[in-house]
C-alpha positions in Angstrom: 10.9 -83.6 37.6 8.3 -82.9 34.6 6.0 -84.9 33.5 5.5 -85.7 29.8 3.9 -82.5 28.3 -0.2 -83.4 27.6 -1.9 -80.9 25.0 -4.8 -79.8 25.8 -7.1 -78.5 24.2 -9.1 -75.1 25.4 -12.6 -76.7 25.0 -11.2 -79.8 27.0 -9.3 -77.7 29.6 -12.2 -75.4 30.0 -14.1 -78.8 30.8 -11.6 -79.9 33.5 -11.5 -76.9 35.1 -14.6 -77.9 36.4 -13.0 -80.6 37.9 -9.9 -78.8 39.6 -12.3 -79.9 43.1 -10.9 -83.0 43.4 -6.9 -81.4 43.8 -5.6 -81.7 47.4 -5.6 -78.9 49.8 -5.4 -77.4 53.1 -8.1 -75.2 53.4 -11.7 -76.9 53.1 -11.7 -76.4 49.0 -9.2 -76.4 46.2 -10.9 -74.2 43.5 -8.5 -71.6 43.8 -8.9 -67.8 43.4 -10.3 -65.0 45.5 -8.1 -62.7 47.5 -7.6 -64.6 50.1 -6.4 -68.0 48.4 -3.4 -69.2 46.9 -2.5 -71.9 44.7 0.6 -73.8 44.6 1.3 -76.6 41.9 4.3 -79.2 42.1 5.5 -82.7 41.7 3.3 -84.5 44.8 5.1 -86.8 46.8 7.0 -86.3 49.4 8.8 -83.3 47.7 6.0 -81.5 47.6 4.3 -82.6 51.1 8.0 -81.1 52.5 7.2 -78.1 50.7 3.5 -77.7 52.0 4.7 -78.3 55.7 8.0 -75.6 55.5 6.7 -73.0 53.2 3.1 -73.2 52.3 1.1 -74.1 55.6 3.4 -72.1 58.0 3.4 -69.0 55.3 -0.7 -69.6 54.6 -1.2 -69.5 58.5 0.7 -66.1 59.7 -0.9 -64.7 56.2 -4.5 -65.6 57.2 -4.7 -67.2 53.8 -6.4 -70.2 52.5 -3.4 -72.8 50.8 -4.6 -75.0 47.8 -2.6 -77.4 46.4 -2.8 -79.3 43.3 -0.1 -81.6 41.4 1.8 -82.4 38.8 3.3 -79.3 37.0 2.5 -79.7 33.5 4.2 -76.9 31.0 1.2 -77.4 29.0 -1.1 -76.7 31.3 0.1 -73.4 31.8 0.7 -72.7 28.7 -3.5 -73.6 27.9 -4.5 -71.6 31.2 -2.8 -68.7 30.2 -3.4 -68.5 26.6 -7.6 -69.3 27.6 -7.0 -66.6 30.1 -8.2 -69.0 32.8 -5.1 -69.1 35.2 -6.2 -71.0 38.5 -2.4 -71.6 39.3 -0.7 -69.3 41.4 2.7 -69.9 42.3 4.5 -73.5 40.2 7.5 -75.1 40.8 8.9 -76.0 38.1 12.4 -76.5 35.9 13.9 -73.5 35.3 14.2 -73.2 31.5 10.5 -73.2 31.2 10.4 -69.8 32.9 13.5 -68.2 31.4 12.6 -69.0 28.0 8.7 -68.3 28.4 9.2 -65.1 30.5 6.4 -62.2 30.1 4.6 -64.2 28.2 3.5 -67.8 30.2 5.4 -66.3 33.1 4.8 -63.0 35.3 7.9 -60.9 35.9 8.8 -61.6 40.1 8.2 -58.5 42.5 12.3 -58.2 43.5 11.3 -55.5 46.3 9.3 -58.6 48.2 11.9 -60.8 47.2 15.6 -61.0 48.2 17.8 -61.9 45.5 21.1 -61.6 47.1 20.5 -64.5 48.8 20.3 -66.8 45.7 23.2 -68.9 44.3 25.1 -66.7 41.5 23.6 -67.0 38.0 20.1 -68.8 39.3 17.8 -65.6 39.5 16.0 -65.1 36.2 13.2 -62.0 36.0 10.4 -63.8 36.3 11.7 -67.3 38.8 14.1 -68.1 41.2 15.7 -71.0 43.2 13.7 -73.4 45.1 15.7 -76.3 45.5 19.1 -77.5 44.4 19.1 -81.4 43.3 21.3 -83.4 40.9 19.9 -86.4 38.2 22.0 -89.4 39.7 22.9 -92.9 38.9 21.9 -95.5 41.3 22.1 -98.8 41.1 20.9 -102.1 43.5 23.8 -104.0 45.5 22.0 -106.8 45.1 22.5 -107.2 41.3 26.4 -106.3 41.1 27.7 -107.8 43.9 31.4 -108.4 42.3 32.0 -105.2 40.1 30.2 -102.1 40.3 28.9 -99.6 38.2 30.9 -96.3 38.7 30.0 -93.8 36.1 27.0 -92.9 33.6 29.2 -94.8 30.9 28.7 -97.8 33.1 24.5 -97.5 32.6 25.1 -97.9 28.3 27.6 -101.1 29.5 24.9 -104.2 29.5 27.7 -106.6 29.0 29.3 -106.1 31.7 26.8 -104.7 33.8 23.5 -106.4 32.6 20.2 -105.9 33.8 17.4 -103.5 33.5 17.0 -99.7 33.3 15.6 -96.5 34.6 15.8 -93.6 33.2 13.8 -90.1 32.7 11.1 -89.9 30.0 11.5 -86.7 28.7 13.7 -84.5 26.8 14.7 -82.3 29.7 15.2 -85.1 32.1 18.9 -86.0 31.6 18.9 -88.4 29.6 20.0 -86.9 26.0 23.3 -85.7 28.5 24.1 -88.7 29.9 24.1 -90.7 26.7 26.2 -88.2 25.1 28.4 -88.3 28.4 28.7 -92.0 28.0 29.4 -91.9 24.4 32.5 -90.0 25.1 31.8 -85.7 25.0 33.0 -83.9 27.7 30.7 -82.5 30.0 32.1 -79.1 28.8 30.7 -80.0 25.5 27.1 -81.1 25.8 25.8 -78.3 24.5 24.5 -77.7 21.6 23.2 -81.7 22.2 23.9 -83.8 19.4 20.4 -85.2 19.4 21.2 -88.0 16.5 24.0 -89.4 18.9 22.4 -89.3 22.2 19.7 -91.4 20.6 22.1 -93.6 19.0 23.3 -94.6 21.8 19.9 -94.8 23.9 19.3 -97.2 21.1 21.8 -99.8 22.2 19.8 -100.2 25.7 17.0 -101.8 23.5 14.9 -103.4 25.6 16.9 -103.2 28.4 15.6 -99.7 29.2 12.0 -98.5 30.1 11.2 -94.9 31.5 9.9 -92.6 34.5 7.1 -90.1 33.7 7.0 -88.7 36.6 9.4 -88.5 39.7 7.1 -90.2 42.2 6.9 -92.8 39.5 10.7 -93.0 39.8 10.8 -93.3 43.8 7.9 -95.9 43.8 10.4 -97.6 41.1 13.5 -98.0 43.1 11.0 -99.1 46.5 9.7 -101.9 43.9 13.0 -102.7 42.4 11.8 -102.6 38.9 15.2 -101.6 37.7 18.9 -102.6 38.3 20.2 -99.8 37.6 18.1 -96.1 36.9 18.8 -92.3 36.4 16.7 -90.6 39.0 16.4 -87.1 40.9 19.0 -87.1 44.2 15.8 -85.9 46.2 13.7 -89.3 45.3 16.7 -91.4 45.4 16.9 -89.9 49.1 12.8 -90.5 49.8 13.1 -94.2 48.7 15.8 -94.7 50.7 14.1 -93.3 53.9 11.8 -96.1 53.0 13.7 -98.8 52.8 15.5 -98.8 49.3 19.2 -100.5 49.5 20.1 -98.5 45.7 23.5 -96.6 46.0 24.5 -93.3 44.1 27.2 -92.8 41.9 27.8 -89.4 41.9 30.0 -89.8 39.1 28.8 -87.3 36.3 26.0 -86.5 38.1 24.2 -83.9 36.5 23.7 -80.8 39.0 19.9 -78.8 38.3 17.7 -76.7 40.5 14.0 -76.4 40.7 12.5 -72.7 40.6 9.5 -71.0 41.5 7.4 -69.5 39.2 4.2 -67.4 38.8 1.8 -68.0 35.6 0.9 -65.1 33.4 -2.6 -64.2 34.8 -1.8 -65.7 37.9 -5.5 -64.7 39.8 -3.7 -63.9 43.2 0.1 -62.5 42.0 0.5 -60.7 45.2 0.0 -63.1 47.7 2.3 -65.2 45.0 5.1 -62.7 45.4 4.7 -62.8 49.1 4.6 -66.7 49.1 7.8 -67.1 47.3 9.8 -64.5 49.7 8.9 -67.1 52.5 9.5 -70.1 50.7 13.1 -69.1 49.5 14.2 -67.4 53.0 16.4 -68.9 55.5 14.3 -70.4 57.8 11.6 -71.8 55.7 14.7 -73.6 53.0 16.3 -74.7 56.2 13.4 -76.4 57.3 12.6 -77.9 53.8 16.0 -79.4 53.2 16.1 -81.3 56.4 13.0 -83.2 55.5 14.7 -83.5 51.8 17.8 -83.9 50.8 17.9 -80.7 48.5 20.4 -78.1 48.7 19.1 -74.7 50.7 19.1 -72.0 48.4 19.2 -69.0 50.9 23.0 -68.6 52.0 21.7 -67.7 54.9 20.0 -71.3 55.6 21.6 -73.2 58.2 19.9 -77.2 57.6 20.8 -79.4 60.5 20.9 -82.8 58.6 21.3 -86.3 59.9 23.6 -89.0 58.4 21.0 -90.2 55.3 20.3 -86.9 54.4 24.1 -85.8 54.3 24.7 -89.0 52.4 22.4 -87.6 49.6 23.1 -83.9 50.0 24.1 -82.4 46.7 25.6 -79.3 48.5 28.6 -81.3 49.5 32.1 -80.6 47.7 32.8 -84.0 46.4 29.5 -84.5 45.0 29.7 -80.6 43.7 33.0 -81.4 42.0 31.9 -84.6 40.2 29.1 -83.4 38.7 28.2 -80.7 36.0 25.1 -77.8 35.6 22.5 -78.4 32.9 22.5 -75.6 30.5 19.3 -73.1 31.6 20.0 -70.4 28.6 20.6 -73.5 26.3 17.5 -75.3 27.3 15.3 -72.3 27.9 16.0 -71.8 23.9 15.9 -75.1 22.9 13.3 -76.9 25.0 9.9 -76.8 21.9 12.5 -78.3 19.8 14.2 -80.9 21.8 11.2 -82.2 22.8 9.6 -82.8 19.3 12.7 -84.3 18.3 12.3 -86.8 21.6 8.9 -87.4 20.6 9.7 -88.2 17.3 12.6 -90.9 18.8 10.5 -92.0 21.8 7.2 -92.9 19.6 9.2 -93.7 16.3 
């Protein structure tokens, strides 16, 4: 779900700020701050428009507060904002790593007397973020193009003899893709971590030209509507969006590789109470239930009770099967690991 990180510089970011006008919100401007304000940053697309309609507008309205959205989350940008101490974010969804490993200093410590953490998934609540939404990275792949045998595991995706074709995967070190190439190339799932980067590249490699990225998520969704790929590694929640519109792909939950988005709150963060009140809404029964019937992510509030329809339940990663076929990206791991991984992706990505 993150974007490519951008460095910024503080002169330049002090320059766009100017510009943080044009982001999209509900209130009648989106220049954040001011007691009575809140800014929430995420992925865009429908993801976020289902989080605007179950948490933010519902939760702005009964607060008497103005909501301000802007979009994408960019770990760089937080990491300028706070260091220029010129937070305008509020409240980010985001990958969990980056808070766990950046926590007290790019992230605020969470207010646990607003929020509920008994309610969370075992092992999910850090000090400064918790659960938003539980997802998996999934392999899909188009009927249309393997019509006689088809593709049923990652190891399948590094097989372009006897599954050729184009494809899709993420862009960026934490995206997947380093696991599934290692997955592919034979180490149990048990054993991904420390990631042998030199091998997971190696065996990138043989996809040659076979295999383009996705920068963003909505980039991936607008992918598999398009059909620019045969075969692509994408988030279960996109998957699920693009098939709402149309899009024949079909999962292989095979070695899918189970993840969960988190909230978080920026160092500096201009409005951190209203953020600590925001996030108790967004992660309580009600308001998750509501968000993962209009996406196919996993409530994180035991208490949620989702009524989903046949799609939905078709991409629900809270089911058993696809539960028991997958495995959990390591958060301490990354949260340790993720400067370092992602200069040594650079390095491979632009080499």
């Amino acid at each position: 779900m993150q974007i490519s990180p951008r460095c910024l510089g503080a002169a330049a970011f002090a320059a766009a700020l100017a510009l943080v006008t044009t982001a999209c919100s509900t209130g009648s401007s989106s220049s954040g701050g001011g007691s009575d304000s809140l800014t929430f940053t995420s992925y865009g697309s429908g993801y976020q428009k289902a989080q605007a309609t179950a948490w933010l507008e519902p939760w702005a309205k009964e607060a008497g507060v103005k909501a301000v959205e802007d979009q994408p989350t960019d770990y760089a940008k937080i990491k300028t904002m706070v260091e220029a101490k010129r937070v305008t974010w509020d409240v980010v969804d985001t990958e969990p790593f980056f808070p766990v490993g950046a926590c007290g200093k790019y992230a605020e410590k969470l207010d646990f007397t607003k929020i509920d953490r008994s309610k969370f998934p075992e092992g999910t609540v850090s000090d400064c973020a918790v659960p938003d939404a539980m997802y998996s990275l999934v392999l899909v792949y188009n009927p249309e193009t393997y019509k006689d045998a088809k593709p049923s595991s990652v190891a399948d995706f590094f097989d372009t003899e006897k599954f050729p074709g184009k494809r899709l995967a993420p862009g960026f070190a934490t995206g997947g893709s380093m696991e599934a190439a290692l997955l592919a190339d034979g180490v149990g799932a048990e054993q991904l971590y420390p990631l042998d980067y030199d091998r997971a590249f190696k065996k990138l490699d043989t996809l040659g030209s076979d295999l383009s990225f996705w920068e963003t998520s909505a980039q991936s969704q607008q992918a598999l509507e398009s059909r620019q790929a045969d075969m692509a590694l994408v988030w279960s929640g996109r998957a699920y969006m693009a098939a709402k519109n149309g899009s024949a792909y079909v999962p292989v939950w095979e070695d899918n590789m189970l993840a969960y988005a988190v909230l978080m709150v920026p160092k500096g963060a201009p409005n951190k109470d209203l953020a600590m009140d925001f996030i108790a809404y967004a992660t309580s029964a009600g308001a998750q239930a509501a968000f993962a019937e209009d996406q196919p992510y996993a409530a994180v509030n035991s208490d949620a009770k989702p009524e989903l329809d046949g799609l939905a339940e078709e991409w629900n990663t809270a089911r058993g099967d696809i539960q028991e076929k997958g495995f959990y990206q390591d958060v301490d791991w990354w949260a340790s690991n993720q400067d370092a991984a992602t200069e040594k992706w650079t390095a491979w990505a632009t080499g």
